[in-house]
N, CA, C and O atoms as a GROMACS GRO file, in nm:
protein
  532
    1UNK      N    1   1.219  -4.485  -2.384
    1UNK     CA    2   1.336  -4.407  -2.351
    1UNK      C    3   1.323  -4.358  -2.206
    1UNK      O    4   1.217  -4.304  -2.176
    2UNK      N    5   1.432  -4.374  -2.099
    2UNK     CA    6   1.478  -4.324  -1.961
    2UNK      C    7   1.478  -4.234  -1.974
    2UNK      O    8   1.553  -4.206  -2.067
    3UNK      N    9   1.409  -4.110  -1.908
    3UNK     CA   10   1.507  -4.001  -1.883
    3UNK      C   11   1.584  -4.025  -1.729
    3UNK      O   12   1.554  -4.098  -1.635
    4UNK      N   13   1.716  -3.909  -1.754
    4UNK     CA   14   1.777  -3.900  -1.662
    4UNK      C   15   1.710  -3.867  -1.541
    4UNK      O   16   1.597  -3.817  -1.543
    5UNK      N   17   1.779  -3.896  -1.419
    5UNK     CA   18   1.664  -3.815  -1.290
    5UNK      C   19   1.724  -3.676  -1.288
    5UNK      O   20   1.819  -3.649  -1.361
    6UNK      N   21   1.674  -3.596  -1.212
    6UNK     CA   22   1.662  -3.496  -1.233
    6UNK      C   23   1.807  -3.414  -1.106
    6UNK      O   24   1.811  -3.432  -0.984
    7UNK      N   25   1.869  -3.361  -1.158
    7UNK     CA   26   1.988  -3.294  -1.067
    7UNK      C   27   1.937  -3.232  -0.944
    7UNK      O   28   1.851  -3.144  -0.953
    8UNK      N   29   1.984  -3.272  -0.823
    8UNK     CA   30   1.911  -3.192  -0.680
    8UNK      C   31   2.038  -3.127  -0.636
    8UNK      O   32   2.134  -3.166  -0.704
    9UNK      N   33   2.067  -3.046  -0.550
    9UNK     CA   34   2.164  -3.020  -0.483
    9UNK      C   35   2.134  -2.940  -0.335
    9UNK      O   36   2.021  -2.905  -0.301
   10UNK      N   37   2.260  -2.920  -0.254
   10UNK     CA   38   2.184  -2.936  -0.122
   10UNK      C   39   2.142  -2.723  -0.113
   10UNK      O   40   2.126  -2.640  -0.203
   11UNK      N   41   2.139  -2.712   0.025
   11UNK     CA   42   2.087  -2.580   0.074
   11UNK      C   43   2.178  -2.515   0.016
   11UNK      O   44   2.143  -2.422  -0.057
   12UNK      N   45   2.322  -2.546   0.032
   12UNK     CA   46   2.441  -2.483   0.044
   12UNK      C   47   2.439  -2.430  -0.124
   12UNK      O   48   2.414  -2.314  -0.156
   13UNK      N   49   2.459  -2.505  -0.191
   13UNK     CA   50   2.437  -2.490  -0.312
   13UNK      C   51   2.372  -2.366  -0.385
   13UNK      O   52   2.405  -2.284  -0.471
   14UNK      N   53   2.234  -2.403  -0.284
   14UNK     CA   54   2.090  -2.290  -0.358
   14UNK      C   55   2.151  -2.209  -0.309
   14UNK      O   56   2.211  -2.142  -0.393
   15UNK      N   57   2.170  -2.174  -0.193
   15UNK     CA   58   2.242  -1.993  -0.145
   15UNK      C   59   2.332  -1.942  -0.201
   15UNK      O   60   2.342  -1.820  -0.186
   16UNK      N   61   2.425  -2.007  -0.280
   16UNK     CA   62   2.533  -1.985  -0.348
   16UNK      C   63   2.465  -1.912  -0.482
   16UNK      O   64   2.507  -1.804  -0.523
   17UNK      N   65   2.361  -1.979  -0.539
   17UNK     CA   66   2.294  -1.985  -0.681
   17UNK      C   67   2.204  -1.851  -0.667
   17UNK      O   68   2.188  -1.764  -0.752
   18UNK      N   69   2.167  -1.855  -0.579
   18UNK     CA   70   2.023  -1.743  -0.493
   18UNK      C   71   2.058  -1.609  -0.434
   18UNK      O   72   1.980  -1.514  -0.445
   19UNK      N   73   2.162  -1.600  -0.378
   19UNK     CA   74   2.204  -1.570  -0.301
   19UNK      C   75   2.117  -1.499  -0.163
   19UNK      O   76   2.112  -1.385  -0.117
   20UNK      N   77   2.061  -1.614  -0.130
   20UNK     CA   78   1.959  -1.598  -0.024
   20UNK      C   79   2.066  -1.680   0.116
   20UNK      O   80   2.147  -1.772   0.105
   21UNK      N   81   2.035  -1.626   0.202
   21UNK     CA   82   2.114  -1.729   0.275
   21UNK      C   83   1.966  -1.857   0.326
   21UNK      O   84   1.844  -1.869   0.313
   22UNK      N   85   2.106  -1.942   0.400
   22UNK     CA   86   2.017  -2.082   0.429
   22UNK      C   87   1.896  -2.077   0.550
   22UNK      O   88   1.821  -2.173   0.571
   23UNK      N   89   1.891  -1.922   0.641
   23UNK     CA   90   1.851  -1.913   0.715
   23UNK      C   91   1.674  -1.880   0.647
   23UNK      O   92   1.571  -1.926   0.696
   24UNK      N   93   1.683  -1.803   0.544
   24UNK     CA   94   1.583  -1.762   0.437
   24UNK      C   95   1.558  -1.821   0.353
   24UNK      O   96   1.460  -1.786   0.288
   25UNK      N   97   1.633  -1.939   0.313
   25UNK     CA   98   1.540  -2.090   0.202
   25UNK      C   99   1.444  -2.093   0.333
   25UNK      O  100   1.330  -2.047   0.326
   26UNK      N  101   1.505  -2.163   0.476
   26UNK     CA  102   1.382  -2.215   0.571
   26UNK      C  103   1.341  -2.195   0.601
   26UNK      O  104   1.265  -2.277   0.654
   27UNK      N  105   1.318  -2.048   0.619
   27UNK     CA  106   1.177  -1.954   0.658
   27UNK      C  107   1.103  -1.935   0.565
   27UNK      O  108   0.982  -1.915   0.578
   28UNK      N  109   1.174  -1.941   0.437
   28UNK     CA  110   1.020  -1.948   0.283
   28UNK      C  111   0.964  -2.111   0.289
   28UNK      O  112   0.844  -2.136   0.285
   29UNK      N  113   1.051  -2.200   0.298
   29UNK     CA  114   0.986  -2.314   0.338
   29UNK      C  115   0.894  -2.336   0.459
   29UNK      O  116   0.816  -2.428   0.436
   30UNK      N  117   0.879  -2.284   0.577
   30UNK     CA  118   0.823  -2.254   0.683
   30UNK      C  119   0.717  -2.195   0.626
   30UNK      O  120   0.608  -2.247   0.653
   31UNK      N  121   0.717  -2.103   0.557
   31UNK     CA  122   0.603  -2.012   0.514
   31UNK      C  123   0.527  -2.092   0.410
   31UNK      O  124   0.423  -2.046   0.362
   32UNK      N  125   0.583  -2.232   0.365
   32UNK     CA  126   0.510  -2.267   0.198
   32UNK      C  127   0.491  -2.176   0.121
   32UNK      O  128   0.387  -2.119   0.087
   33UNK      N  129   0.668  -2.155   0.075
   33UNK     CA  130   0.656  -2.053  -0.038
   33UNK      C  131   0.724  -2.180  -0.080
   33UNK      O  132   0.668  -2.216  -0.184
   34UNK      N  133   0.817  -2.263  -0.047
   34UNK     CA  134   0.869  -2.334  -0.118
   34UNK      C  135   0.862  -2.453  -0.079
   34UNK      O  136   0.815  -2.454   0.034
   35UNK      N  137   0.893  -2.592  -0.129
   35UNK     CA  138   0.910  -2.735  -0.095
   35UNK      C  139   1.019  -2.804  -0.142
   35UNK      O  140   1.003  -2.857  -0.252
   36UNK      N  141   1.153  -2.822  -0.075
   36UNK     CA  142   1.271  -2.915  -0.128
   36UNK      C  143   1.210  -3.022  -0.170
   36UNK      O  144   1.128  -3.077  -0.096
   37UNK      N  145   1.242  -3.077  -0.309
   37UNK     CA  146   1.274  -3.172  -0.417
   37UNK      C  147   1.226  -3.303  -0.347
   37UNK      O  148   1.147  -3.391  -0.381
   38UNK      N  149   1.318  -3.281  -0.218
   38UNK     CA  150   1.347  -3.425  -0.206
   38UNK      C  151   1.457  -3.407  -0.083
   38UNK      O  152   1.517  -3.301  -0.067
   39UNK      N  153   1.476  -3.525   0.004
   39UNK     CA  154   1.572  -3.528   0.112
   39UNK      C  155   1.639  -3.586   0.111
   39UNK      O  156   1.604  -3.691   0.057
   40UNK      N  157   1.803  -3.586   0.165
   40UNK     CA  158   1.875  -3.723   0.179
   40UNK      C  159   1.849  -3.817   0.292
   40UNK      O  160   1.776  -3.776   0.383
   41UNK      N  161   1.888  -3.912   0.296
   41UNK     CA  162   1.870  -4.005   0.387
   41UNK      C  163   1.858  -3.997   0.542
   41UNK      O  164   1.795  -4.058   0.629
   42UNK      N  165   1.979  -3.856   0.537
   42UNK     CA  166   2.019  -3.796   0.675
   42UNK      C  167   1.958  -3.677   0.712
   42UNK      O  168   1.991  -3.623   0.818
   43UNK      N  169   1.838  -3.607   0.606
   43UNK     CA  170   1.764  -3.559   0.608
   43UNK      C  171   1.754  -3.388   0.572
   43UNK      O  172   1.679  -3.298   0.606
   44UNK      N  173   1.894  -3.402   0.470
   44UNK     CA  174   1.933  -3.299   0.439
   44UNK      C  175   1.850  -3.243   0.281
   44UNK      O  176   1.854  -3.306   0.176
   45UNK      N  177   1.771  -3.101   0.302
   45UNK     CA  178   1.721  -3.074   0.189
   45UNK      C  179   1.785  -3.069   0.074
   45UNK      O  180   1.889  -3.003   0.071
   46UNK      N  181   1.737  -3.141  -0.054
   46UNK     CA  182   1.750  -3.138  -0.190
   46UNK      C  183   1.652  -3.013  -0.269
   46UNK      O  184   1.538  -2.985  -0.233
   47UNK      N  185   1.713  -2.960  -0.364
   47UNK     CA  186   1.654  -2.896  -0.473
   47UNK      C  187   1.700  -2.897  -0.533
   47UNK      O  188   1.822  -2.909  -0.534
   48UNK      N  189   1.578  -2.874  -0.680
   48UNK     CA  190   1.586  -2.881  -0.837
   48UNK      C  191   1.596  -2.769  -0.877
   48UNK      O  192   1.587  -2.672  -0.801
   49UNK      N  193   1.618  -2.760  -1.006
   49UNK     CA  194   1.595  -2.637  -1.062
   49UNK      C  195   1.478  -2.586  -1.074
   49UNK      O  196   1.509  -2.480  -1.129
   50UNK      N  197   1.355  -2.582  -1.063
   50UNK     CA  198   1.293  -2.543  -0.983
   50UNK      C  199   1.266  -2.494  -0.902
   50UNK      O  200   1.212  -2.385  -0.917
   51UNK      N  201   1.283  -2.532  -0.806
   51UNK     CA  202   1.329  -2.499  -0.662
   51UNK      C  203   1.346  -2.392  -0.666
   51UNK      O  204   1.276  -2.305  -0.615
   52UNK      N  205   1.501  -2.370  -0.768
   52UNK     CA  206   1.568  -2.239  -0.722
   52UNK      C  207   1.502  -2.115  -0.835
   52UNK      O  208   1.518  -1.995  -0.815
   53UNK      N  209   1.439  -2.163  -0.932
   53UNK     CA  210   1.389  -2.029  -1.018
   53UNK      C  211   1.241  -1.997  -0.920
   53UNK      O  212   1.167  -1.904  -0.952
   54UNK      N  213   1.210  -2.092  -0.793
   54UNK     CA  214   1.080  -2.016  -0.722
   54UNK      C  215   1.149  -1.920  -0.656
   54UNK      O  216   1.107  -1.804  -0.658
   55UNK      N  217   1.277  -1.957  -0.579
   55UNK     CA  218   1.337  -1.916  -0.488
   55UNK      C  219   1.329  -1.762  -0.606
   55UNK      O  220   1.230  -1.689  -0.606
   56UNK      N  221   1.420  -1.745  -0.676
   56UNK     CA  222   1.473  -1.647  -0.780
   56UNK      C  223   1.348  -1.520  -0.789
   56UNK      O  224   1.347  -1.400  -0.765
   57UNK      N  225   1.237  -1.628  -0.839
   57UNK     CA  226   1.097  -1.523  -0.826
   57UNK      C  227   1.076  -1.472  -0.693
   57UNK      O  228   1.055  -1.351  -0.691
   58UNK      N  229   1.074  -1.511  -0.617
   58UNK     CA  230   1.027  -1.459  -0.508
   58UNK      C  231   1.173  -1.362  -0.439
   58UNK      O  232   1.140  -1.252  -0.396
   59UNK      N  233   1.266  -1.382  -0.431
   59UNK     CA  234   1.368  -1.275  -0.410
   59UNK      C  235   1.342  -1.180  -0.443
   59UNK      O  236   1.341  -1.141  -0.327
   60UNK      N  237   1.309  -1.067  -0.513
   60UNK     CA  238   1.291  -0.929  -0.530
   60UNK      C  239   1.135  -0.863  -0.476
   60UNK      O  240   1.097  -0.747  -0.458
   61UNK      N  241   1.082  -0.973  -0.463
   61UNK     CA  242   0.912  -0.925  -0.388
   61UNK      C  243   0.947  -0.895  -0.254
   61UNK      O  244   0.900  -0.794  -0.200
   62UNK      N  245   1.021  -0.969  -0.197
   62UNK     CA  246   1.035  -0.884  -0.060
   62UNK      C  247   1.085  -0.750  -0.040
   62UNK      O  248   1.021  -0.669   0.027
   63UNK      N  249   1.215  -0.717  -0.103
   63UNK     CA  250   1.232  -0.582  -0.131
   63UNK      C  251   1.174  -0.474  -0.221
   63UNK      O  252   1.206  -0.362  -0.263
   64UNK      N  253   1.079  -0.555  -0.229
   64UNK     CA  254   0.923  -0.423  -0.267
   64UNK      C  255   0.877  -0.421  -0.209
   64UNK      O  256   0.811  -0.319  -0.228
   65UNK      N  257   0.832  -0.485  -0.086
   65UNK     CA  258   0.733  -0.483   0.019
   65UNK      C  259   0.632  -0.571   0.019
   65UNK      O  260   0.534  -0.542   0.087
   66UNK      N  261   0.633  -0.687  -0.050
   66UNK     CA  262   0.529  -0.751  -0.088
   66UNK      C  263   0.515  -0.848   0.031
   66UNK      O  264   0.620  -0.910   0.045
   67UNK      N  265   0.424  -0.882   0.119
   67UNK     CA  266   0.429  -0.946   0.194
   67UNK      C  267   0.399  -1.115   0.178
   67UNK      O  268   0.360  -1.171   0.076
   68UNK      N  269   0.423  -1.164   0.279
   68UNK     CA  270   0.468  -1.340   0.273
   68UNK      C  271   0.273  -1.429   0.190
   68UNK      O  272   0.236  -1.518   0.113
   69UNK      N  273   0.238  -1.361   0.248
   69UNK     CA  274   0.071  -1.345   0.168
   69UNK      C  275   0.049  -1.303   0.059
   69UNK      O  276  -0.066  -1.329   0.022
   70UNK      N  277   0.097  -1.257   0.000
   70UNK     CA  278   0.143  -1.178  -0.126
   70UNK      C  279   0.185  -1.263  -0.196
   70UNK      O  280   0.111  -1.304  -0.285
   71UNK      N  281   0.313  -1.317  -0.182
   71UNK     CA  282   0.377  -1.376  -0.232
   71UNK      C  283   0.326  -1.533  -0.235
   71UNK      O  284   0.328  -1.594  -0.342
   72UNK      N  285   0.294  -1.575  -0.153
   72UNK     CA  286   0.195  -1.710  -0.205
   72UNK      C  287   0.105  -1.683  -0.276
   72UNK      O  288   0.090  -1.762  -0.370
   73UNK      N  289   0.020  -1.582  -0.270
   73UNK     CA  290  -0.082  -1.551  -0.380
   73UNK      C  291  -0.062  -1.582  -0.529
   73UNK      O  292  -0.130  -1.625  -0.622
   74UNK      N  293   0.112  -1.524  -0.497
   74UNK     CA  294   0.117  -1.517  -0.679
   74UNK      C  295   0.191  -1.634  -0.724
   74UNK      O  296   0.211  -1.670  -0.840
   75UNK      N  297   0.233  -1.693  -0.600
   75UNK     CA  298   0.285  -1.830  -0.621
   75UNK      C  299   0.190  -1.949  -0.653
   75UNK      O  300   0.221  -2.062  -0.690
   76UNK      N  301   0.125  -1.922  -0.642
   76UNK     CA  302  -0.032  -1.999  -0.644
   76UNK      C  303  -0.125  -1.968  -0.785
   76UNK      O  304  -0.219  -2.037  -0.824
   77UNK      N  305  -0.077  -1.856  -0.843
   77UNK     CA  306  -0.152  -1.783  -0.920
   77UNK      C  307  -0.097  -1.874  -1.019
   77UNK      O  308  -0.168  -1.955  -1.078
   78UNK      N  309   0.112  -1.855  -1.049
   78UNK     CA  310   0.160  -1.905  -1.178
   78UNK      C  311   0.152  -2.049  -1.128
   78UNK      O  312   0.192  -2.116  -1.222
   79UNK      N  313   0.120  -2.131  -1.026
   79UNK     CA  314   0.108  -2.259  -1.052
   79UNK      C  315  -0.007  -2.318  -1.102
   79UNK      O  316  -0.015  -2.437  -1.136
   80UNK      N  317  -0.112  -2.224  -1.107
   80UNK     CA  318  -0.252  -2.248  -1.168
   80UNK      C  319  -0.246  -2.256  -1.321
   80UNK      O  320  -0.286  -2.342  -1.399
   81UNK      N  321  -0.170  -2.111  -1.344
   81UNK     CA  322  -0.154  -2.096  -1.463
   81UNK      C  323  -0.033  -2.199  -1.548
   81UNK      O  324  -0.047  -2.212  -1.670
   82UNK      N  325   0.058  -2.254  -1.494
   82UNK     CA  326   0.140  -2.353  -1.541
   82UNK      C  327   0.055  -2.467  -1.566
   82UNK      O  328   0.038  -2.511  -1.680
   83UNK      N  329  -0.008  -2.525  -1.448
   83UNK     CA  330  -0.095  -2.622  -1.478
   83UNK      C  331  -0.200  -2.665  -1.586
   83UNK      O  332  -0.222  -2.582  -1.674
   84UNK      N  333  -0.266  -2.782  -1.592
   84UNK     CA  334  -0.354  -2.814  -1.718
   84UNK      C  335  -0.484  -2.901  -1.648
   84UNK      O  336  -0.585  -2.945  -1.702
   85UNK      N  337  -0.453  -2.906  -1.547
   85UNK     CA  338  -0.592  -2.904  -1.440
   85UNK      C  339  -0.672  -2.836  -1.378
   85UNK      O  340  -0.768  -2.864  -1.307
   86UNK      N  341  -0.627  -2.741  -1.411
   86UNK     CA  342  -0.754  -2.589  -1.355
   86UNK      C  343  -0.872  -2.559  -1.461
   86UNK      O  344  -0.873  -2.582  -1.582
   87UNK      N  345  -0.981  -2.493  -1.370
   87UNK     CA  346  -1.082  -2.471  -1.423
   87UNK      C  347  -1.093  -2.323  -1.535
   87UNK      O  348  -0.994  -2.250  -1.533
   88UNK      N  349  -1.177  -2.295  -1.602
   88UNK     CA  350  -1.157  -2.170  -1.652
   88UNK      C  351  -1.165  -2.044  -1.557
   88UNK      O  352  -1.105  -1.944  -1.594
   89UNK      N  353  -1.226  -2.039  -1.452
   89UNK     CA  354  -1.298  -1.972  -1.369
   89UNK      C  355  -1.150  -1.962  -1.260
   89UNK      O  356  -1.125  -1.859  -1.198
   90UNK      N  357  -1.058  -2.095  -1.250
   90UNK     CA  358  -0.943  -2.032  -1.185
   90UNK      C  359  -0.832  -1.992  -1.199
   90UNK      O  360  -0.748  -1.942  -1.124
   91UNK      N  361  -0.843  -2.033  -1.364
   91UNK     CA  362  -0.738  -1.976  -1.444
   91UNK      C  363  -0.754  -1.779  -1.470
   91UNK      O  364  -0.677  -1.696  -1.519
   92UNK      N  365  -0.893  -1.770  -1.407
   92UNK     CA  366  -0.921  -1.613  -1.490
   92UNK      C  367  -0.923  -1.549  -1.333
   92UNK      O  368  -0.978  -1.439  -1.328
   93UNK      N  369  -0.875  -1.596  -1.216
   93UNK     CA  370  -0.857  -1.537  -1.117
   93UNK      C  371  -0.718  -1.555  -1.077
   93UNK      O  372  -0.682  -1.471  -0.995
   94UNK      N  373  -0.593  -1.672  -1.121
   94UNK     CA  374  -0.491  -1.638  -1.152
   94UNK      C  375  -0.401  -1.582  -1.186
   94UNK      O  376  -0.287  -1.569  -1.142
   95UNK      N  377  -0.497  -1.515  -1.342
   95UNK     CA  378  -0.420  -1.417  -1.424
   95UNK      C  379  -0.485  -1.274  -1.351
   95UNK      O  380  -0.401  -1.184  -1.367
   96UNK      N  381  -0.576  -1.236  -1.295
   96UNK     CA  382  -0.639  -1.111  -1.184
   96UNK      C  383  -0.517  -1.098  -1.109
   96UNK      O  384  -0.466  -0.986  -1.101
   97UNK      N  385  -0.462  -1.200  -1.052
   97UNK     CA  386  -0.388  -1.181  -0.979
   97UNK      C  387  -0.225  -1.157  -0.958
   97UNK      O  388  -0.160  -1.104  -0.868
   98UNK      N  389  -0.186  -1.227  -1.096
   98UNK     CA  390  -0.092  -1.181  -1.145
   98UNK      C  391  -0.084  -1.047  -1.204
   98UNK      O  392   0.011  -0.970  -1.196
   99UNK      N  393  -0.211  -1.027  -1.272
   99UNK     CA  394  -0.212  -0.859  -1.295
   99UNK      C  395  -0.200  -0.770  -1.167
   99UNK      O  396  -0.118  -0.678  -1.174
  100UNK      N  397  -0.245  -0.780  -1.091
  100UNK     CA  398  -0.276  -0.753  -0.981
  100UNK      C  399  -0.126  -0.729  -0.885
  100UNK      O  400  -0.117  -0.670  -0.778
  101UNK      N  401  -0.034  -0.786  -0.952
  101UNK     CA  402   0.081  -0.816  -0.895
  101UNK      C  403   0.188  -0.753  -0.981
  101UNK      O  404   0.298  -0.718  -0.938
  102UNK      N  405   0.145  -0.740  -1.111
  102UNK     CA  406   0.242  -0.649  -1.181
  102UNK      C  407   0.195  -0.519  -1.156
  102UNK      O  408   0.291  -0.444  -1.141
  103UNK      N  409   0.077  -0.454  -1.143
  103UNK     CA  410   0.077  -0.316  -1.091
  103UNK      C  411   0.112  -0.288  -0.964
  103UNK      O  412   0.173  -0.182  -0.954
  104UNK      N  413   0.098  -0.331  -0.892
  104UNK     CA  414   0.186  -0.308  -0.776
  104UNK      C  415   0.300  -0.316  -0.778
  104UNK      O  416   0.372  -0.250  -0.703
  105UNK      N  417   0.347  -0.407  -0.872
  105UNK     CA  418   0.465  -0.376  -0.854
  105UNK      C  419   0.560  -0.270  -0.962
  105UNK      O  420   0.682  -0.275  -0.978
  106UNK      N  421   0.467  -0.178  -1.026
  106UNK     CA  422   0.508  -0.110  -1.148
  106UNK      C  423   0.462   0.044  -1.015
  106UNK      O  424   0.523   0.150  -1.005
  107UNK      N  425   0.363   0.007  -0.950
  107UNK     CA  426   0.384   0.153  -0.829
  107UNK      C  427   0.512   0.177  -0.777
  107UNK      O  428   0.575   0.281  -0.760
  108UNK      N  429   0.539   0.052  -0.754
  108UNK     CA  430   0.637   0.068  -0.634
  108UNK      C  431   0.811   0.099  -0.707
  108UNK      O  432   0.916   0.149  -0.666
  109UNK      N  433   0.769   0.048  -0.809
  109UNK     CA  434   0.933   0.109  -0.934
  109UNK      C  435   0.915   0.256  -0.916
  109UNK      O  436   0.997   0.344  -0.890
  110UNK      N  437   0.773   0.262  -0.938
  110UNK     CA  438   0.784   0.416  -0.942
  110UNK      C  439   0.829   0.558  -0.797
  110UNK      O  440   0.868   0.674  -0.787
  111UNK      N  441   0.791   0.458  -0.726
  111UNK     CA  442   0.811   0.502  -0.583
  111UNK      C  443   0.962   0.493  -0.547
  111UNK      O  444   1.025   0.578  -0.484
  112UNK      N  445   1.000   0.395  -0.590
  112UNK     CA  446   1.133   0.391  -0.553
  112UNK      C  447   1.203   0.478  -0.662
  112UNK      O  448   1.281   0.564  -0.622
  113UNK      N  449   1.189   0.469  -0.747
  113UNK     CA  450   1.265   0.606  -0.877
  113UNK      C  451   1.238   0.748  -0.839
  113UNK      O  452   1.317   0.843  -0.839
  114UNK      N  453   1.112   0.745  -0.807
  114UNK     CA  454   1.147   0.905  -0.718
  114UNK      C  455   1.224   0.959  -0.572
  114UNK      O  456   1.273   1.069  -0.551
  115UNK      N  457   1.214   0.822  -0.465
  115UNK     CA  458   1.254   0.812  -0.373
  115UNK      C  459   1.460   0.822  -0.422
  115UNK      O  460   1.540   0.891  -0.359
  116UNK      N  461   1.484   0.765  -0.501
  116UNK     CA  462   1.612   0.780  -0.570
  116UNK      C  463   1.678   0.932  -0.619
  116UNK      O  464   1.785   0.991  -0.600
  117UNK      N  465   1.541   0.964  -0.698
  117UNK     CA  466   1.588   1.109  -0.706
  117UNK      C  467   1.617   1.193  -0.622
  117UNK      O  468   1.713   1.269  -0.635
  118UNK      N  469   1.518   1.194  -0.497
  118UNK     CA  470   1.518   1.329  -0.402
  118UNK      C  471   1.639   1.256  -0.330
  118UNK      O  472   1.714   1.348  -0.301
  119UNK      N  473   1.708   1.112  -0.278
  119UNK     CA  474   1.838   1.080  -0.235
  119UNK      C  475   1.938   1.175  -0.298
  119UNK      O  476   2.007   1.257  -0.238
  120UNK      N  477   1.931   1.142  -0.469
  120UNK     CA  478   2.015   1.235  -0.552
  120UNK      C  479   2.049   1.367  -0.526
  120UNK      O  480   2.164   1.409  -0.514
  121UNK      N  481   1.938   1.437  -0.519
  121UNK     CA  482   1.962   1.556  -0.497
  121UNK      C  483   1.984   1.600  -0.388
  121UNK      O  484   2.035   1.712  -0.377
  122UNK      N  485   1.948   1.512  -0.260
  122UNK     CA  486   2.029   1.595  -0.116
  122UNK      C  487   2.166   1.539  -0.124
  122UNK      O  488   2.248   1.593  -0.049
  123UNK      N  489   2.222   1.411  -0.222
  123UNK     CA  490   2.380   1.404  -0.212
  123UNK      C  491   2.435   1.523  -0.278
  123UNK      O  492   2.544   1.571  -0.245
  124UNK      N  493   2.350   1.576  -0.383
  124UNK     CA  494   2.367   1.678  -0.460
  124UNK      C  495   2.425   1.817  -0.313
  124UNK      O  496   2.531   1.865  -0.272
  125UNK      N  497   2.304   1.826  -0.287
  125UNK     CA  498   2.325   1.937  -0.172
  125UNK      C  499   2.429   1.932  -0.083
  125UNK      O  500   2.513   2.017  -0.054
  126UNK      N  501   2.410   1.810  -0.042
  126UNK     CA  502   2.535   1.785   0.086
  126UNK      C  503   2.689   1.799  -0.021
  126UNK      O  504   2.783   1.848   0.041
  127UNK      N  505   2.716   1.765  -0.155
  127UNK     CA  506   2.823   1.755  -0.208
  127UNK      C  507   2.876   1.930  -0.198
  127UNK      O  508   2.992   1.967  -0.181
  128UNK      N  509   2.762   2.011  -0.213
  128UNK     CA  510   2.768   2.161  -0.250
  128UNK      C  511   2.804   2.246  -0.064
  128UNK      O  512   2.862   2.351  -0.036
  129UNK      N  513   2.757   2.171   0.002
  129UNK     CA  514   2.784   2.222   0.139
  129UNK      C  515   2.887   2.210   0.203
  129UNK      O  516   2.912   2.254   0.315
  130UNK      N  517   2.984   2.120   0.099
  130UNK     CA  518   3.155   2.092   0.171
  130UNK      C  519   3.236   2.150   0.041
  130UNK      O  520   3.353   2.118   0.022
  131UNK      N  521   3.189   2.208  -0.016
  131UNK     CA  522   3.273   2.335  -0.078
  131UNK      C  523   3.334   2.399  -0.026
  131UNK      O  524   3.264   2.462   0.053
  132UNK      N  525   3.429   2.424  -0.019
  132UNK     CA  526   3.505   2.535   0.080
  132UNK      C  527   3.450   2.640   0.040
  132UNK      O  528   3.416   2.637  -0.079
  133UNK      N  529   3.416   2.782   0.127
  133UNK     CA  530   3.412   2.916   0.074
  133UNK      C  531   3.510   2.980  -0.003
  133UNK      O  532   3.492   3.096  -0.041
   0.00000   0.00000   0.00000
């Protein structure tokens, strides 16, 4: 049995899906956070679905602060762990690191939920300071 090949579509596409623009697929590609599928002839990037659920993961790490090092880390981490060619020894520094990656990023919820509150409450204040007397 064939399977079908696999659906690619171009940049334009993923930004639409991502909503990353095209300027930021090629700077995560620049960085090897990511690798298009595949090219057209004329040398226009293809991606899979794939592609775009790395893209997807990695969208909210930047607006935690996670840096471009960071973020390969853990990109590296779940491709270890997806895989069935790793050793035990790098599978158990994978998952370190993915742990490693959910507490940080369970600080930084927290940082930002308080950072939210004290916003709250000076809109609070400022709402109370245009009270008329």
């Amino acid at each position: 049995m064939t399977h079908p090949p696999e659906q690619v579509v171009h940049i334009g596409e993923v930004a639409e899906r991502t909503g990353l623009s095209h300027r930021t697929i090629r700077y995560y590609e620049e960085m090897g956070l990511i690798t298009p599928s595949g090219r057209t002839e004329g040398g226009f990037r293809l991606y899979a679905d794939d592609d775009i659920d790395r893209l997807l993961l990695i969208k909210p790490m930047k607006p935690l602060g996670f840096t471009i090092e960071q973020i390969r880390d853990l990109l590296t981490a779940l491709d270890i762990l997806d895989g069935t060619d790793s050793t035990a020894e790098q599978r158990a520094g994978a998952r370190a690191v993915v742990s490693q990656t959910h507490t940080s990023t369970r600080t930084r919820i927290t940082e930002l939920k308080e950072a939210t509150a004290r916003a709250e409450a000076f809109t609070r204040r400022l709402a109370q300071e245009m009270q008329p007397d």
